[in-house]
N, C-alpha and C positions, 0 to 999 in steps of 0.2 A: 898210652897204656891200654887203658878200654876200646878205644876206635880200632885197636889191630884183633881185636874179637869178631868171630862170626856173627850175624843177626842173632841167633837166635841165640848164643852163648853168651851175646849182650843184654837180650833179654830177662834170661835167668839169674845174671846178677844184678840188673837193675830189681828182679825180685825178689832176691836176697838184699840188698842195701833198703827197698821200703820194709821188708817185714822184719829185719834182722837178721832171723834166720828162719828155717825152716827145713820141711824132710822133704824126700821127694813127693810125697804125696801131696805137699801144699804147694809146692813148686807146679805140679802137675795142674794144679785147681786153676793157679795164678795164672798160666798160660793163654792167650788169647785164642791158640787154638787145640785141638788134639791131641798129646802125645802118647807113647807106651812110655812106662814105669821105665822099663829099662833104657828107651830113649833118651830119658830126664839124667837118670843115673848115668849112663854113658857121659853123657854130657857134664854133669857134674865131677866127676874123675877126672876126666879131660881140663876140667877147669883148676881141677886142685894140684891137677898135675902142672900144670901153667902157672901156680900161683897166686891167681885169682880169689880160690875159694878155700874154705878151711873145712875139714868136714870133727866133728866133735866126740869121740870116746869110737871106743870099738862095741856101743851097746846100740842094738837093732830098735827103732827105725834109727837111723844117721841122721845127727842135724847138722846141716850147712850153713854156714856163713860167710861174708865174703873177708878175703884175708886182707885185701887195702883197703882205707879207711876213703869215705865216700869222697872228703875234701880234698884228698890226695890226687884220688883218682879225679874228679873234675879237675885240678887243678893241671893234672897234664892232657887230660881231654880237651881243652882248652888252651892249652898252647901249643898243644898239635895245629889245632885249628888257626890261632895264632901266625902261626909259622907258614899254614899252608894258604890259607889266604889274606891276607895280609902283608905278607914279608917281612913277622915278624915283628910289627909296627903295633903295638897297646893300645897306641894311641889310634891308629885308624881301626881296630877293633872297636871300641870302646865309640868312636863317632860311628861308624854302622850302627852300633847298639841303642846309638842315642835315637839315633834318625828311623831307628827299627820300625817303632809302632807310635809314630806321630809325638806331639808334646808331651813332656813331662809334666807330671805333676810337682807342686811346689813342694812338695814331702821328696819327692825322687828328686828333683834338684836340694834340698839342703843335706841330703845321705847323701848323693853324689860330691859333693862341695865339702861334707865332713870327713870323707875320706880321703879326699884329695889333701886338706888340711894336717891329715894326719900321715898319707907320705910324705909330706914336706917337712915333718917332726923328725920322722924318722928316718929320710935323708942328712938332715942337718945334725944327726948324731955319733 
């Protein structure tokens, strides 16, 4: 869902999912670079048009918000990814992840281990 967004229309909802929400003016601040006012808005219409973002009352400034909810949308950002490299395989996601950034800690292996735990609950029901 999010990976078929432009850069920088990714951007602007990754800054609506940290702040909540906001107008274009905070949107504008939150940018790492430059934009016009109506560049932001442009873009924001585009996104509510898309489905993206929700924009809130017809009273001036407009606040934006994003219309998916964060866990949602990772959750299919992530199996795009999934899908595209991997072959759709969790399980070799999940060993890239392990292998990512060297040893786990004993905290990240017993939350790793508790969740496993807990699809296996909830497979067997």
């Amino acid at each position: 869902m999010l990976p078929s967004l432009a850069p920088r229309e990714r951007q602007i909802v990754d800054i609506l999912y940290q702040k909540g929400s906001a107008t274009v003016t905070e949107v504008r601040e939150a940018l790492p670079d430059e934009l016009s006012a109506s560049a932001v808005r442009a873009m924001l219409v585009r996104l509510e048009a898309k489905g993206f973002v929700e924009r809130s009352g017809d009273v001036q400034p407009h606040v934006y918000s994003p219309a998916v909810p964060q866990s949602e949308a990772t959750k299919s950002a992530l199996s795009q990814i999934v899908n595209v490299f991997f072959n759709g395989s969790a399980v070799g996601a999940a060993s890239a992840l392990i292998d990512m950034n060297g040893p786990l800690s004993n905290a990240d292996l017993e939350e790793l281990e508790r969740l496993i735990a807990e699809a296996r609950k909830a497979d067997r029901s």
